[in-house]
N, C-alpha and C positions, 0 to 999 in steps of 0.2 A: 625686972630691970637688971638687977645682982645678975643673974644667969645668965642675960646674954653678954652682959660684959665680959664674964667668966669664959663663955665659949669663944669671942674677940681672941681672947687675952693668948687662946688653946692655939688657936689656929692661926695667931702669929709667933708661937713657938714654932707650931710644925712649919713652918714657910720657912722660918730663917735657920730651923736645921736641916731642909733640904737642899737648900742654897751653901751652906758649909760642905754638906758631902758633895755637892756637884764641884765647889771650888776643889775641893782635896783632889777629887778626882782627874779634873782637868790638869793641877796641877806634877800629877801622879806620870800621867799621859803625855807630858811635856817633855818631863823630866826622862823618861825611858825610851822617847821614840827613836828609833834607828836612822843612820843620815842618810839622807838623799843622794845619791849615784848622779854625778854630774852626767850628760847626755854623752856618750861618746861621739857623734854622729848624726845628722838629718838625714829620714830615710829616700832612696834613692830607688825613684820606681824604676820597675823592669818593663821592656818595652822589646817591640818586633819590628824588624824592618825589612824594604822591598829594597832590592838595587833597579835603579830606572837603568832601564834600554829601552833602544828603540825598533817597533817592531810594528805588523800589521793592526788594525784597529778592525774587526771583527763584529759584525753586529749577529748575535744569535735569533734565529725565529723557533718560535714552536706556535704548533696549532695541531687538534683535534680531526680526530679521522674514523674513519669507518670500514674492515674491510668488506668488499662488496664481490660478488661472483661477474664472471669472465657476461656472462648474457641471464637473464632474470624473466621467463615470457610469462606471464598469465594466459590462460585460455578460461573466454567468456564467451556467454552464449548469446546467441543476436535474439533469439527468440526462445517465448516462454515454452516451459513443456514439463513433462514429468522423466524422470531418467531412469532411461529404459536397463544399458547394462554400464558397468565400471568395470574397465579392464585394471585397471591401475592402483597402486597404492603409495604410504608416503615412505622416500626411501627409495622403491623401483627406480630402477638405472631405465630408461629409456633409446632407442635409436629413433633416428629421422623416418619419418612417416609411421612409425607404429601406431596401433589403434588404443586409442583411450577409454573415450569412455562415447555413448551413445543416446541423443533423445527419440522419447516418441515420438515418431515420424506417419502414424497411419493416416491419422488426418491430414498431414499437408501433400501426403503422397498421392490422396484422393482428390484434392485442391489439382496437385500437379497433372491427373489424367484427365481432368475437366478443361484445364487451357490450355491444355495441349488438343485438345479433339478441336476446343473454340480457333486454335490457330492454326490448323491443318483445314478448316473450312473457309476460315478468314482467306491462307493462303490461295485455297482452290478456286473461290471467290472471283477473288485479284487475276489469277493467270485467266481464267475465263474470260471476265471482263476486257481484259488488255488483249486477248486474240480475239476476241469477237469485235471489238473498236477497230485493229488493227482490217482485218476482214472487211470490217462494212466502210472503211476508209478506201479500199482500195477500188473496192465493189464501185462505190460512188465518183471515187477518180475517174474511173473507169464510163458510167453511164452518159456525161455529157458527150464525150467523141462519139459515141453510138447514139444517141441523137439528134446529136450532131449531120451525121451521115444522113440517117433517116430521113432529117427534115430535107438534106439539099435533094434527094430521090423525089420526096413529093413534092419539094417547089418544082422540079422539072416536071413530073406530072401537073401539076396544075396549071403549070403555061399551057402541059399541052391541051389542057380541057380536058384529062384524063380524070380527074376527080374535081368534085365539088371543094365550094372555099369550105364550107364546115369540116372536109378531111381535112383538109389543110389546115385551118386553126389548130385542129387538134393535137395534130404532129407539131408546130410548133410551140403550143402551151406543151408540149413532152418534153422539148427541147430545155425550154426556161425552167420547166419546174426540175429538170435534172441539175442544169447547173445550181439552182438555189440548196439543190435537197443538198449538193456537192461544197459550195461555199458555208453553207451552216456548219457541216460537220470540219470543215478543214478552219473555220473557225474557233473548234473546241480543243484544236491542238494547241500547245503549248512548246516553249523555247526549248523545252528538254524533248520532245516530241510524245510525250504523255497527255492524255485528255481529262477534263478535271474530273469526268465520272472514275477514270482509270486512277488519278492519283487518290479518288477518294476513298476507294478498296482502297490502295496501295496504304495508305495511312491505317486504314483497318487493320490490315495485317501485319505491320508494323508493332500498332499495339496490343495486338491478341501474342504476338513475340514476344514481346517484351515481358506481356503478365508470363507468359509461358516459362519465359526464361527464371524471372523471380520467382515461381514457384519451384523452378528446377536447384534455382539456387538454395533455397532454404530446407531441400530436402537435404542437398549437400552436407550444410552447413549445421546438421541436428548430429551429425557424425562428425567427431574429432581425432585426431591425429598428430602424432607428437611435427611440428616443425624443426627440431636437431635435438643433438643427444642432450643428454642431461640427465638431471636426479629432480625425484617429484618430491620440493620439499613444502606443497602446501596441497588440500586434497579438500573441498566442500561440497560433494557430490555421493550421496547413497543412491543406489535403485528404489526405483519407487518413486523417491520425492519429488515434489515440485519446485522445480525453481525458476524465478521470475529470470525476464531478461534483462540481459548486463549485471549477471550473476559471475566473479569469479569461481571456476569450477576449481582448477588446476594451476598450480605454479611448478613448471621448471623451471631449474637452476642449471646453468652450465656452469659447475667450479672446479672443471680442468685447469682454471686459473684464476688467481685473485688480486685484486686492486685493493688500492685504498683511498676512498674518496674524502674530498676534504674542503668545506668550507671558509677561506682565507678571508680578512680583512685586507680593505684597501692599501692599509699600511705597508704588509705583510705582504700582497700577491706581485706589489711593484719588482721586489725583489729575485721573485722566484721564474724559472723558465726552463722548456726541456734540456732535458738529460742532464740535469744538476744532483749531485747525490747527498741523501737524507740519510737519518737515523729512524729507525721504527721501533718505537718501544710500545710493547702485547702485556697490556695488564695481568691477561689472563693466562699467558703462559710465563709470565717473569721471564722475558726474553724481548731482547734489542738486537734489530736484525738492519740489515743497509739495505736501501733501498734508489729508486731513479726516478725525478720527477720527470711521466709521460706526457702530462698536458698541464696547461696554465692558461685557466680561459681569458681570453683577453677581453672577456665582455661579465658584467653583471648579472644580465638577463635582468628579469624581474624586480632579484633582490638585491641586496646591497652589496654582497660575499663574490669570491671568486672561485668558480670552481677548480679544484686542483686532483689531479688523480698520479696517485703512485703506483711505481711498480713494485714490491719487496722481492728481495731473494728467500723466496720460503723454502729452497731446499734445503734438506732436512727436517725443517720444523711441518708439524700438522696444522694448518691453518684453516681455519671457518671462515665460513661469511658471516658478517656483525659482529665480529668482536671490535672495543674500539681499542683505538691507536693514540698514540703522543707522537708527532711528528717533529723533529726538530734538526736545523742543521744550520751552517755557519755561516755568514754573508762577507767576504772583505769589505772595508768602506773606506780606510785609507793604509796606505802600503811603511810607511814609516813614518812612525809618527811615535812619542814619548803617551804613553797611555799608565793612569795608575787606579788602584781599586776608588771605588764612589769614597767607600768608608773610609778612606787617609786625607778626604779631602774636605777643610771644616771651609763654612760658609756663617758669614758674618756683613750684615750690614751691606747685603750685595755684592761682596768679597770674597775669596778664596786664599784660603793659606793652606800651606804644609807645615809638617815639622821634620825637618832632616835632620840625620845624628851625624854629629860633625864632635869630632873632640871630646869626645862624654860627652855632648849637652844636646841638647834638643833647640834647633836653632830656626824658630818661625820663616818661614818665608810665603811671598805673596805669588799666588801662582795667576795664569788665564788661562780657564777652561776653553776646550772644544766640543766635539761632538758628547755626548751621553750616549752608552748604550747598554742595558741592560746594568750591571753591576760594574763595570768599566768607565771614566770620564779619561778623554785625550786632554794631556795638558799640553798646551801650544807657547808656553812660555812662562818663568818662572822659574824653573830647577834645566838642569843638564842629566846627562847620559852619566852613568855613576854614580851619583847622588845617592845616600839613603834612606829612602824614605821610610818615617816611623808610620805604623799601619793601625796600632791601636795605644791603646787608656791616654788617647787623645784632652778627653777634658778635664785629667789631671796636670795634663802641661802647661810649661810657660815658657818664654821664649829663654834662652839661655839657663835651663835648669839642668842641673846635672840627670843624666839616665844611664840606667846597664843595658847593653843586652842580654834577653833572652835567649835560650837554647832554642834551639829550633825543634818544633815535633817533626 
């Protein structure tokens, strides 16, 4: 019990002489401090300004592009086969009509002298039939007047009792059955003066042509040949292989000239129309070149976009097809008008102020916006032509505080 009182007793010495040294100390600290430098001045931010004028209101567009070659063909084959020879390779410069490349053709070539024989008989057929119609029509036009005849001879014989009735029937059943044999067959003529036995070869031969001709076609068509000049920049055809039908074999490229195609939105295509001049910036060659909008489709097609196709001045520059593009160029939207950047202009509570430097001071004012475009807002009232408007460290100000300006970079 002695002992802890004792250690008590310890540890309210040490307490109350660390409480002495902290007073000396503070008081130590008091006593030596150095005095305080009255402020000379409150600081006075530095700030940048616009002078308003009045000037066009410009809406900028950009969109994306593609350059694309002057004409693009593929050559695909209508029918399957195995490929016989490849004239061509990728790179080959091409002229119009030269020979490419070639399928096997033995079998349809053997198709082709089989309907062709079938329509050389078809035909011979048809003209047969139609001169020999034509022939026994006449033949028959012909027999009733000469029965005719006949029978008036033997009715005068038979008045005279020069022959029996039985001749005489007989010459007149010749009589009747000429003209029947003669109305039957002038019956089987038709408005075009064709008979249906005749139109029905005629039909025959018609479609022994016809096979004739598609098989003549498809021999053609196993043989390719370039349709205009160009460069062969796509090639899926060895000898030998087989390749099914509606096989690209070949793509020429005509890029004696390049475009640049381009997808616009609705917003964007209202804008644009021929012969307006663009910027063309080439990723790939770190080069901005000018350019002329050729077409501006006035319709969507399909999708939602508007097609737009440029022209660039690539003289000078080596241009490809596929490289892509940034297209961009400048629209007026109003001719004078007080216009200042987005960022000078604060918005509060559905509001709009400025801050112009007038006097040293930074002097709020309430503006009314117009159009937006891009990084540009028209002010349609609120400030005047001359005015300077402050452009930044906006939300250190307040309305009548002192500012400097800044230098200008």
């Amino acid at each position: 019990m002695d002992a802890m009182k004792d250690r008590l007793r310890k540890h309210r010495y040490i307490l109350l002489l660390v409480i002495c040294v902290a007073g000396i100390l503070l008081s130590y600290a008091l006593l030596h401090r150095k005095p305080v430098s009255e402020p000379v001045g409150k600081v006075v931010p530095s700030v940048h300004t616009v002078t308003v004028e009045k000037g066009p209101l410009t809406r900028e567009i950009r969109f994306m592009g593609k350059t694309v070659p002057l004409a693009r063909i593929d050559i695909v084959n209508q029918y399957p086969g195995t490929v016989e020879t490849v004239a061509v390779d990728l790179g080959d410069t091409v002229e119009p009509g030269d020979f490419l490349l070639k399928q096997d053709s033995a079998y349809a070539e053997a198709e082709l002298y089989k309907y062709k024989s079938w329509y050389a008989s078809a035909d011979a057929s048809a003209d047969k039939t139609s001169s020999e119609f034509s022939h026994e029509l006449d033949r028959q036009r012909a027999a009733p007047d000469l029965a005719q005849k006949n029978y008036d001879r033997f009715s005068q014989l038979y008045q005279e009792g020069a022959i029996s009735k039985y001749e005489f029937d007989v010459v007149e059943q010749k009589l009747e059955d000429a003209r029947a044999a003669y109305e039957e067959l002038a019956s089987q003529v038709q408005e075009d003066g064709s008979s249906s036995t005749v139109e029905e070869k005629e039909q025959t031969r018609e479609r022994r042509r016809g096979d004739y001709l598609m098989r003549e076609d498809k021999v053609k068509n196993m043989s390719f040949y370039a349709p205009r000049k160009g460069v062969i920049t796509y090639r899926h055809a060895e000898e030998g292989s087989f390749v099914p039908a509606g096989t690209k074999l070949l793509t020429i490229s005509d890029v004696s000239r390049l475009y640049v195609d381009a997808e616009v939105s609705e917003k964007d295509a209202a804008f644009l129309s021929e012969g307006q001049p663009v910027t063309v910036s080439i990723d790939a060659l770190g080069q901005e070149i000018s350019g002329t909008v050729l077409f501006a489709s006035p319709d969507t097609g399909e999708g939602k976009t508007y097609l737009v196709r440029v022209v660039p001045d690539s003289s000078g520059y080596s241009l490809k097809a596929g490289l892509l593009c940034r297209i961009s160029c400048s629209i007026p939207e109003k001719e004078y008008v007080i216009s200042l950047p987005s960022d000078a202009v604060l918005e509060k509570n559905g509001r709009y102020y400025v801050f112009v430097l007038s006097g040293g001071k930074a002097v709020q004012k309430e503006v009314t916006p117009g159009l937006v475009e891009d990084k540009t807002m028209e002010i349609s009232g609120g400030i005047s032509a001359g005015d300077r408007v402050i452009t930044d460290s906006l939300p250190l100000l307040k309305d009548g505080m002192a500012v400097k300006e800044g230098e200008t970079s």
